[in-house]
C-alpha positions as CSV (number, residue, x, y, z in Angstrom):
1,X,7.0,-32.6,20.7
2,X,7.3,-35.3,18.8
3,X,8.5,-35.0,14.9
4,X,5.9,-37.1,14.0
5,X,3.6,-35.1,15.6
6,X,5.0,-31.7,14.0
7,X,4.5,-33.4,10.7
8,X,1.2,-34.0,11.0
9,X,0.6,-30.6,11.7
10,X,3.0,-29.4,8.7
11,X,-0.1,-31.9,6.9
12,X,-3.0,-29.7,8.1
13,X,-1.4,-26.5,7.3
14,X,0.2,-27.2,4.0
15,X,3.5,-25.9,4.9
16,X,6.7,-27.9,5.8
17,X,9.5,-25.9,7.8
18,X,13.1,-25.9,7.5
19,X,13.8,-24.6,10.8
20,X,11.0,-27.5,13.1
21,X,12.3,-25.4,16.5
22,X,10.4,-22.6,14.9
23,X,7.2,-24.6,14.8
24,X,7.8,-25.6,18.1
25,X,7.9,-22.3,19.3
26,X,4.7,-21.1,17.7
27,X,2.7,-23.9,19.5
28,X,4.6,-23.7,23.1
29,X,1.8,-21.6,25.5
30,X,3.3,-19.6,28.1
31,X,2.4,-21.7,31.2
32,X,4.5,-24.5,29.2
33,X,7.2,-22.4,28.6
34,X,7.1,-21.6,32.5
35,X,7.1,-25.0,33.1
36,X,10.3,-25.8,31.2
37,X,11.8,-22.5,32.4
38,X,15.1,-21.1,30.4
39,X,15.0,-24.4,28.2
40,X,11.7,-23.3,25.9
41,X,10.8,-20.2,24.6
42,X,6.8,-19.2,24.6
43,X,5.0,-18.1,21.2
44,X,4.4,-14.7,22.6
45,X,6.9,-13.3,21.1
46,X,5.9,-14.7,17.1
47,X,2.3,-13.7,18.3
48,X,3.4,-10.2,18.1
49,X,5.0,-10.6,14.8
50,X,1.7,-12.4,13.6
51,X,-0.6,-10.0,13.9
52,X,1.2,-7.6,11.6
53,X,2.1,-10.4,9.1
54,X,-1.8,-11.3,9.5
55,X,-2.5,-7.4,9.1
56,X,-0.7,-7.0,5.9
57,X,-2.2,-10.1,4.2
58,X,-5.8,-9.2,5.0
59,X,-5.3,-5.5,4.0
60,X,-3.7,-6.3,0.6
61,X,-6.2,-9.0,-0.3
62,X,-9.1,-6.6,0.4
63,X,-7.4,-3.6,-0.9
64,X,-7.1,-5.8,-4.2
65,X,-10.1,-7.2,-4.3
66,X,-12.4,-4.4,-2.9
67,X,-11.5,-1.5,-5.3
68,X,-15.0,0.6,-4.6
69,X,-14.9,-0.1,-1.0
70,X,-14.1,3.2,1.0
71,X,-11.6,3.6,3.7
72,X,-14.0,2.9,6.7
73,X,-15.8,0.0,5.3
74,X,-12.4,-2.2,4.5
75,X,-11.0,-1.0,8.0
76,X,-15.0,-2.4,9.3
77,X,-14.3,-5.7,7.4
78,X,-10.5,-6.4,8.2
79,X,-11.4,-6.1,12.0
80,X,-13.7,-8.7,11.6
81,X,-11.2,-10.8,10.1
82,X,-8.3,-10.2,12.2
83,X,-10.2,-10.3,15.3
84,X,-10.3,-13.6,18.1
85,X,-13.5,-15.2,17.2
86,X,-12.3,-15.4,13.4
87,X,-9.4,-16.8,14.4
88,X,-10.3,-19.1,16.9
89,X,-12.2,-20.7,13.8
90,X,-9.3,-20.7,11.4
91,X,-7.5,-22.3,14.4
92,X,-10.0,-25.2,14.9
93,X,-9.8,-25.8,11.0
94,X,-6.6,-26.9,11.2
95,X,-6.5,-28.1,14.3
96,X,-4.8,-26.3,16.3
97,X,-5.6,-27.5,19.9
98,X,-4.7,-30.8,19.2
99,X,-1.3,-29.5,18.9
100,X,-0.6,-27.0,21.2
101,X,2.1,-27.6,24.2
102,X,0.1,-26.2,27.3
103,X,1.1,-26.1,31.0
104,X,-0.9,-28.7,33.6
105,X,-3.3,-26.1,34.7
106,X,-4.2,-25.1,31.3
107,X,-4.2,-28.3,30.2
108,X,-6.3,-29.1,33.0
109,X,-8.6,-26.2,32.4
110,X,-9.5,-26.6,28.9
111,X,-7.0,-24.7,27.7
112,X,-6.7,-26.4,24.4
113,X,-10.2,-25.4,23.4
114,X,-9.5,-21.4,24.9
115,X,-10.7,-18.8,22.3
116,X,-7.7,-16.7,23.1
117,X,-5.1,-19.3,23.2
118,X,-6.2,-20.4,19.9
119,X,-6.6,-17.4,18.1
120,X,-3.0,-16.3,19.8
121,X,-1.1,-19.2,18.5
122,X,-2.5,-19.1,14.9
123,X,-0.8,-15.8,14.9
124,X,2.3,-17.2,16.1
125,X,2.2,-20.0,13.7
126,X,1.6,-17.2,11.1
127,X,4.7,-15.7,11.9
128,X,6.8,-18.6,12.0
129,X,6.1,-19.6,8.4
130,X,6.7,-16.1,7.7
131,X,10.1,-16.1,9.3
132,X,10.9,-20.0,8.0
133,X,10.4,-19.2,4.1
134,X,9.4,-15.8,3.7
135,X,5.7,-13.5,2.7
136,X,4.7,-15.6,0.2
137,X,4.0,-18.9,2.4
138,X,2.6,-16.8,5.1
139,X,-0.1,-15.3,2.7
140,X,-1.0,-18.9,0.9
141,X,-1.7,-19.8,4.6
142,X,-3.7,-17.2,5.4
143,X,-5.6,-16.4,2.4
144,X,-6.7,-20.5,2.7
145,X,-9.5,-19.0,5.1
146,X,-10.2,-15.4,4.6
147,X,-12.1,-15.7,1.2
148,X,-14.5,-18.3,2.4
149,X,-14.5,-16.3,5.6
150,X,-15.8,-13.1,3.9
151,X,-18.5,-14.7,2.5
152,X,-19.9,-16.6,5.4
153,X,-19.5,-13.9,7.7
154,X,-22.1,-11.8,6.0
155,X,-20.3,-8.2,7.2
156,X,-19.9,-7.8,3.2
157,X,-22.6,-5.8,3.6
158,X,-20.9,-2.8,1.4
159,X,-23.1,-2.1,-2.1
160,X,-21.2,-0.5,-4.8
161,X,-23.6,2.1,-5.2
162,X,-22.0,3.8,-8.5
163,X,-21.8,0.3,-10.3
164,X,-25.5,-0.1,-9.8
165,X,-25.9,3.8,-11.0
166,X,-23.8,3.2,-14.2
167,X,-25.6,0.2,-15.1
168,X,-29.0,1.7,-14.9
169,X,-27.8,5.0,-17.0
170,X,-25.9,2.8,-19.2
171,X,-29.1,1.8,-20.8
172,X,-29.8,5.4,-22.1
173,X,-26.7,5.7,-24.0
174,X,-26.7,9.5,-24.9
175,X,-26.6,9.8,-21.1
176,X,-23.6,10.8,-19.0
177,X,-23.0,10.6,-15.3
178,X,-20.3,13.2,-14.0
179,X,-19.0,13.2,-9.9
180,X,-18.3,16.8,-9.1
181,X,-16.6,17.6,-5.7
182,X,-18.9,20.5,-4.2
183,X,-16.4,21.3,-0.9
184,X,-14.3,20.1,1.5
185,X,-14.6,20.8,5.1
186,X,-12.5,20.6,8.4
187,X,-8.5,20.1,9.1
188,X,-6.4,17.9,7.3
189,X,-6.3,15.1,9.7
190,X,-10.2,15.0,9.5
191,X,-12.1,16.0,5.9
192,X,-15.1,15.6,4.8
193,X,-15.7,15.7,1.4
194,X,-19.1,16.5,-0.5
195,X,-19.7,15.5,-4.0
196,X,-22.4,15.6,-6.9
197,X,-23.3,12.9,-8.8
198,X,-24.2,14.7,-11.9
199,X,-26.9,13.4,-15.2
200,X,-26.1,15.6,-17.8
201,X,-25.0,18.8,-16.0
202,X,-28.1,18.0,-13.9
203,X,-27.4,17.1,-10.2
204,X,-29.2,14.1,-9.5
205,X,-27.6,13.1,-5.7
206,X,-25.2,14.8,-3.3
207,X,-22.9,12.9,-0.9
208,X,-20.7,13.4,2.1
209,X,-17.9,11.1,3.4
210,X,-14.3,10.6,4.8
211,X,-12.8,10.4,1.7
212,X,-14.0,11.7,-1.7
213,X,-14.3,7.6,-2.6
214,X,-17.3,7.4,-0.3
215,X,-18.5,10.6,-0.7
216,X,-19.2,9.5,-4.5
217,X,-20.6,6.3,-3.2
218,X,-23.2,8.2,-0.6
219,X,-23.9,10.5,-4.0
220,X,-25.0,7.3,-6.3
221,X,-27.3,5.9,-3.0
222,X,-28.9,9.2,-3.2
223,X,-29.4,9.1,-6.8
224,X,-31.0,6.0,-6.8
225,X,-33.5,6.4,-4.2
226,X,-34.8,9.5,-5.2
227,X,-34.8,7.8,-8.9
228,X,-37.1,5.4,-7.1
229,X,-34.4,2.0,-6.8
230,X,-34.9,1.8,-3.4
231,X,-34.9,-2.5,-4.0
232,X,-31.3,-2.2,-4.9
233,X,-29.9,-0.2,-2.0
């Protein structure tokens, strides 16, 4: 490829390499690669390394940013963020099909538009910034989409049920709210955990959940409802 056209890519993802050969790399689709033979290497390879550089990113920003979320729900959300048809439409912000070096047939096939092929080489160009100038890079990349992402994608559907609780007690101020872990239940590998949400000593909503996190979080939903905030669940 061209450096002229590398560059213009460098443009559309705000990142300019030291090492061009890597870029190269990241945007050479196997049937090109088979087409060269021994002389060009495919992106499978960075792909590989992608999806955990892409893994650690999204599960650092929402571990950060998320702190009431439970376990399950972040796991829920960073699937949806990590997964093809998310990145097929990070790739086609930048895009990534204009530059990608594709065999005849799957240039021929409309390989350049191909959910997977997309989504598969945004990976590898993840991993080649990563391995051109380090973590740091690689996340500014990255977190260039998933924030917007989160938001338009509606599957923040998690309510911070205690946050609501706490600022409807809050108005009583002589009033306390206490979470009191009632039992635990099953092997290590696979608790569940049940806690009280309490008002005063005075149980007000029981919860169970993976973690005791979410078990508080199932308590305060109970709490509300039965304290008649149904509009806020």
């Amino acid at each position: 490829m061209e450096h002229t056209e590398l560059n213009r890519f460098e443009e559309y993802i705000g990142y300019h390499f030291e090492n061009k050969e890597l870029l190269t790399e990241a945007l050479s689709h196997s049937s090109y690669a088979n087409e060269k033979k021994k002389c060009r290497c495919s992106n499978e390879r960075l792909e590989f390394l992608g999806d955990s550089v892409l893994s650690i990113i999204v599960s650092e920003y929402l571990f950060t940013h998320y702190k009431e979320m439970p376990e399950g729900e972040l796991t829920k959300l960073r699937a949806s963020l990590v997964c093809e048809k998310a990145l097929h439409v990070f790739a086609k912000e930048i895009h990534l099909g204009e530059f990608l070096l594709l065999g005849k047939g799957e240039e021929n096939t409309g390989g350049r538009n191909r959910s997977s092929i997309l989504a598969d080489a945004f990976e590898a160009v993840i991993a080649a910034i990563y391995l051109d100038g380090g973590i740091e890079p690689a996340k500014k990349h990255v977190l260039r989409f998933v924030p917007n992402h989160v938001e338009k994608s509606g599957r923040l559907n998690f309510r911070d049920y205690k946050t609501v609780l706490q600022e409807i007690i809050q108005k009583n101020p002589e009033e306390k709210v206490e979470y009191v872990l009632a039992g635990e239940t099953g092997p290590d590998h696979d608790k569940a955990f049940t806690v009280n949400v309490c008002l005063n000593s005075n149980v007000i909503g029981t919860g169970t959940g993976k973690s005791k996190k979410s078990a508080e979080q199932m308590a305060a939903k109970e709490a509300l409802m039965l304290m008649g905030y149904e509009e806020t669940l």
